[in-house]
Backbone as JSON Lines, residues from 0, in Angstrom:
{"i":0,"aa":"X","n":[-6.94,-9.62,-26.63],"ca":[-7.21,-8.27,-26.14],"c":[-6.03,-7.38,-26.49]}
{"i":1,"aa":"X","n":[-6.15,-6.3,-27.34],"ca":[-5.28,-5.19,-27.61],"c":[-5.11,-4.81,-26.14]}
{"i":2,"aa":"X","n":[-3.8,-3.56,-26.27],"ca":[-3.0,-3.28,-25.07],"c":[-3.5,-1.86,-25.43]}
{"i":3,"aa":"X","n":[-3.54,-0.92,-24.1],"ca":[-3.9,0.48,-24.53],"c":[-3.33,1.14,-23.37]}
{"i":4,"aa":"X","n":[-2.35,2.51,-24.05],"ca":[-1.82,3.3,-23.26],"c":[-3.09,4.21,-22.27]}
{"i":5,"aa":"X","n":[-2.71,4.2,-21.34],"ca":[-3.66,4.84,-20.46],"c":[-3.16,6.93,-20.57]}
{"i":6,"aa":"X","n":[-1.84,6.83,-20.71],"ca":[-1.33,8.61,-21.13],"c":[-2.11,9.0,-22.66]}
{"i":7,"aa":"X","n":[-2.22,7.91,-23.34],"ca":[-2.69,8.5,-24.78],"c":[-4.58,8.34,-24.95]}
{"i":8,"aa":"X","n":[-4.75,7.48,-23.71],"ca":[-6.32,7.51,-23.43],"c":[-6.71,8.77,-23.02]}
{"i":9,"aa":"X","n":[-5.93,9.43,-21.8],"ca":[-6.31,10.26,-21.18],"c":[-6.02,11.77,-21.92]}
{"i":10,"aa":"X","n":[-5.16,11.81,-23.23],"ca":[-5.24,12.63,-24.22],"c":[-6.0,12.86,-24.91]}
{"i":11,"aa":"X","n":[-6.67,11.82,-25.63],"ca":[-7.21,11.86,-26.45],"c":[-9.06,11.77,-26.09]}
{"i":12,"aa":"X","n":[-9.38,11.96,-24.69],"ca":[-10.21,12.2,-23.87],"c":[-10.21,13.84,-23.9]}
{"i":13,"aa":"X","n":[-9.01,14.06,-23.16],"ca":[-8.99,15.34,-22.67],"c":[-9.05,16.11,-24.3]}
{"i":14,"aa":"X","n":[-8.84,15.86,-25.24],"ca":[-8.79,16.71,-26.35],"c":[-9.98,16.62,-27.64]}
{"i":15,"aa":"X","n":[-10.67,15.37,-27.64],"ca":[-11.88,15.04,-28.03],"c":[-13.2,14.77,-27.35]}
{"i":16,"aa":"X","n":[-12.8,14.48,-26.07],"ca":[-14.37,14.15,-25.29],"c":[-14.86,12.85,-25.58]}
{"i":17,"aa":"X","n":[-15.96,12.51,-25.71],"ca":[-16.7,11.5,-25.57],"c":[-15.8,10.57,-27.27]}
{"i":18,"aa":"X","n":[-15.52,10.88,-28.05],"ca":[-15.26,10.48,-29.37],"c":[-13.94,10.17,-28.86]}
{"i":19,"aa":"X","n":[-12.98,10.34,-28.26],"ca":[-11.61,10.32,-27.52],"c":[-11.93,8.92,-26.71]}
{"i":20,"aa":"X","n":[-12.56,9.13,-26.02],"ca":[-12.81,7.94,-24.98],"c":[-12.98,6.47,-26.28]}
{"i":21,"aa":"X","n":[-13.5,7.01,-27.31],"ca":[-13.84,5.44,-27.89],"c":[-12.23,4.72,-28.13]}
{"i":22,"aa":"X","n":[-11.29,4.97,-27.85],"ca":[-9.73,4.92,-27.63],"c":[-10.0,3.59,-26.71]}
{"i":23,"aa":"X","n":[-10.33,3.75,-25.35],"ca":[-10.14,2.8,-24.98],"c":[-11.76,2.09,-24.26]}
{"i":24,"aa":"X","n":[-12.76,2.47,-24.51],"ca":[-13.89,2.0,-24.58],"c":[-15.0,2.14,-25.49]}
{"i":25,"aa":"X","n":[-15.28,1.89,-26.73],"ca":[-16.27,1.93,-27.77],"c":[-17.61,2.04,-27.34]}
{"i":26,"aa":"X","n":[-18.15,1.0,-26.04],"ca":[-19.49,1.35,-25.54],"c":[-19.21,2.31,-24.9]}
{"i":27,"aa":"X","n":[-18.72,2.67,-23.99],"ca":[-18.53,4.49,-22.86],"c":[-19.07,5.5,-23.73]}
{"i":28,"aa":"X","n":[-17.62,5.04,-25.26],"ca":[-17.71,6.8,-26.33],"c":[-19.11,6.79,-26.79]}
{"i":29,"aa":"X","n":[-19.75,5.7,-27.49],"ca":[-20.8,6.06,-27.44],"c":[-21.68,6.46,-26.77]}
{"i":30,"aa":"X","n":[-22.03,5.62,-25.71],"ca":[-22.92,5.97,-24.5],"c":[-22.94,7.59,-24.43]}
{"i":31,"aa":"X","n":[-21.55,8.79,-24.14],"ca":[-21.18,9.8,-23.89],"c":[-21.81,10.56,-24.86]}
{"i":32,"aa":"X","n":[-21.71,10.21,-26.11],"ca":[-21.72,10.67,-27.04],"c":[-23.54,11.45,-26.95]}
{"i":33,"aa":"X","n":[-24.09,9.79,-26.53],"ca":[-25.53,10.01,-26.53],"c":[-26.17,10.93,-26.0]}
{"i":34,"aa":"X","n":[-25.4,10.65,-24.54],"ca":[-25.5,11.55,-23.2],"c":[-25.66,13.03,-24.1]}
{"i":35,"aa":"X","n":[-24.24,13.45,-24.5],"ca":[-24.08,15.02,-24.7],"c":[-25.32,15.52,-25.77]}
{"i":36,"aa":"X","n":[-25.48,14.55,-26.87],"ca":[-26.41,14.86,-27.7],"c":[-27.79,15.16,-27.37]}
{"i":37,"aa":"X","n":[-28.51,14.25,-26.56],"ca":[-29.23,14.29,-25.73],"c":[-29.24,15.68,-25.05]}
{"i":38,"aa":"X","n":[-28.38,15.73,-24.31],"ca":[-28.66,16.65,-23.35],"c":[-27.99,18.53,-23.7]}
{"i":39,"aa":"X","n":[-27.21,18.49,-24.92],"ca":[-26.72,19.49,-25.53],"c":[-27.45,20.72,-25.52]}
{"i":40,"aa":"X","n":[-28.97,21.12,-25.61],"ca":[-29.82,21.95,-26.52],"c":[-30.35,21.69,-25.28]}
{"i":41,"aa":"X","n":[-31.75,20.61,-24.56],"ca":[-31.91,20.97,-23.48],"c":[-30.97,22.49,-22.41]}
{"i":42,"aa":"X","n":[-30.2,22.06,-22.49],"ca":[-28.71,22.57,-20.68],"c":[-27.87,23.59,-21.6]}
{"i":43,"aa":"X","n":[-28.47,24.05,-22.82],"ca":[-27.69,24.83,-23.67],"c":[-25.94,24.57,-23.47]}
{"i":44,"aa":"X","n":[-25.83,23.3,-23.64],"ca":[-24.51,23.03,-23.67],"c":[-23.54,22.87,-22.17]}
{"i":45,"aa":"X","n":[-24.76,22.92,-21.31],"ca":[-23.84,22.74,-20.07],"c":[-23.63,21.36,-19.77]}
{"i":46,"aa":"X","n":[-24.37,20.12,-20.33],"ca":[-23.84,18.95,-20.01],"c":[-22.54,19.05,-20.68]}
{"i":47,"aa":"X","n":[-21.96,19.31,-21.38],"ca":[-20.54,18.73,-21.62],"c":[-19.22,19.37,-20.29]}
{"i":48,"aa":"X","n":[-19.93,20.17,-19.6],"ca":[-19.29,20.14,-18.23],"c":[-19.31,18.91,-17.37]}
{"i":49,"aa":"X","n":[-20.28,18.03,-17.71],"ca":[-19.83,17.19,-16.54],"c":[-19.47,15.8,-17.69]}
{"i":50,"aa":"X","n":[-20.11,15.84,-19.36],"ca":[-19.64,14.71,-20.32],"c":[-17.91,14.71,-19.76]}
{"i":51,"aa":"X","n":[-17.4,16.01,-20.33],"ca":[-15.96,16.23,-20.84],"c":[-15.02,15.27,-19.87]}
{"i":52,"aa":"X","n":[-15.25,16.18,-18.25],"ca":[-14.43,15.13,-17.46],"c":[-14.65,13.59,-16.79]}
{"i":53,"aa":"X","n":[-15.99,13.6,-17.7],"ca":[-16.75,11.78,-17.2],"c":[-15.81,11.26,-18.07]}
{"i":54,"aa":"X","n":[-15.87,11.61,-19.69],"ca":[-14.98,11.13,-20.36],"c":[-13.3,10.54,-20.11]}
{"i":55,"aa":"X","n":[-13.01,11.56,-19.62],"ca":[-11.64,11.55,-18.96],"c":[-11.36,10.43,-18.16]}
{"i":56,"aa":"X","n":[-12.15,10.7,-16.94],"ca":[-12.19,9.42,-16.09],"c":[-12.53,8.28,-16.76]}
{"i":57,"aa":"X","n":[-13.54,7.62,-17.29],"ca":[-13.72,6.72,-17.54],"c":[-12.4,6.23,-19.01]}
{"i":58,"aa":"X","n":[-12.09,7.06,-19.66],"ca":[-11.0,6.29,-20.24],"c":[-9.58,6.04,-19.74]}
{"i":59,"aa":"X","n":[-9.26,7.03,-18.69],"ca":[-8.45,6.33,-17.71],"c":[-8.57,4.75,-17.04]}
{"i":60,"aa":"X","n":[-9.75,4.76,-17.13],"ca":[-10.17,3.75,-16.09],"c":[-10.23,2.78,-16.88]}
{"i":61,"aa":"X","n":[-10.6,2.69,-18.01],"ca":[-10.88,1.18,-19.25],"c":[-9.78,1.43,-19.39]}
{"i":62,"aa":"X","n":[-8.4,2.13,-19.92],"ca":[-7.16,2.08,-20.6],"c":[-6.48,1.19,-19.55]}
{"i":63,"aa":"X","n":[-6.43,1.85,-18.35],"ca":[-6.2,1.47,-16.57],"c":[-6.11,-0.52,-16.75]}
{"i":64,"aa":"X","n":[-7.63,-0.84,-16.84],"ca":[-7.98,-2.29,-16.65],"c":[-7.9,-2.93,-18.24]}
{"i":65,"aa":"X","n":[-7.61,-2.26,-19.6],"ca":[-7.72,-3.07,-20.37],"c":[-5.9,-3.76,-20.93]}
{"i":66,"aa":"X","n":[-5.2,-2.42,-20.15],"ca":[-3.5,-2.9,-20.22],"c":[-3.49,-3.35,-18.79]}
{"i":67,"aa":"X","n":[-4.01,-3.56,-18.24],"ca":[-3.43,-4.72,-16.87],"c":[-4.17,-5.81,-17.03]}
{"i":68,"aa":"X","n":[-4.87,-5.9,-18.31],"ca":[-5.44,-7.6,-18.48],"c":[-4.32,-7.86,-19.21]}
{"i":69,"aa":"X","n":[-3.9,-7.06,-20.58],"ca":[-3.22,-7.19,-20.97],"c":[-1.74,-7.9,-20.86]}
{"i":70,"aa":"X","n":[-1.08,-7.02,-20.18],"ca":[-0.1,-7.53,-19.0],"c":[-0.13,-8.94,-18.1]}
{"i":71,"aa":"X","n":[-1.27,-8.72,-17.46],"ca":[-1.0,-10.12,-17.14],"c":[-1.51,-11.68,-17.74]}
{"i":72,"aa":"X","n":[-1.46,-11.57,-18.74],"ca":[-1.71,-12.49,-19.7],"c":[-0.81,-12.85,-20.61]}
């Protein structure tokens, strides 16, 4: 298991979105990805109000648990 900064997760979230998140989760970024596409044109673009900071969180949260497996191993 690679080690992943959780400050450069939560950058590269906060500055790409769903494509950022694949940093420290590949299924999430996609999943997100789907989400926004999906729902882009429907919500004339208002889902990425709630994609942008799902993104965020959730790569906190995989960066969070994938360097404390890391670590303790």
């Amino acid at each position: 298991m690679n080690d992943k900064s959780v400050p450069l997760a939560l950058l590269l979230a906060f500055l790409f979105g769903p494509l950022g998140l694949m940093y420290a989760s590949l299924a999430g970024g996609v999943f997100l990805v789907l989400v926004a596409a999906a729902g882009v044109v429907p919500t004339l673009g208002f889902v990425l109000v709630f994609v942008w900071p799902a993104s965020m969180v959730w790569a906190v949260v995989a960066a969070s648990a994938k360097h404390r497996a890391y670590v303790t191993h």
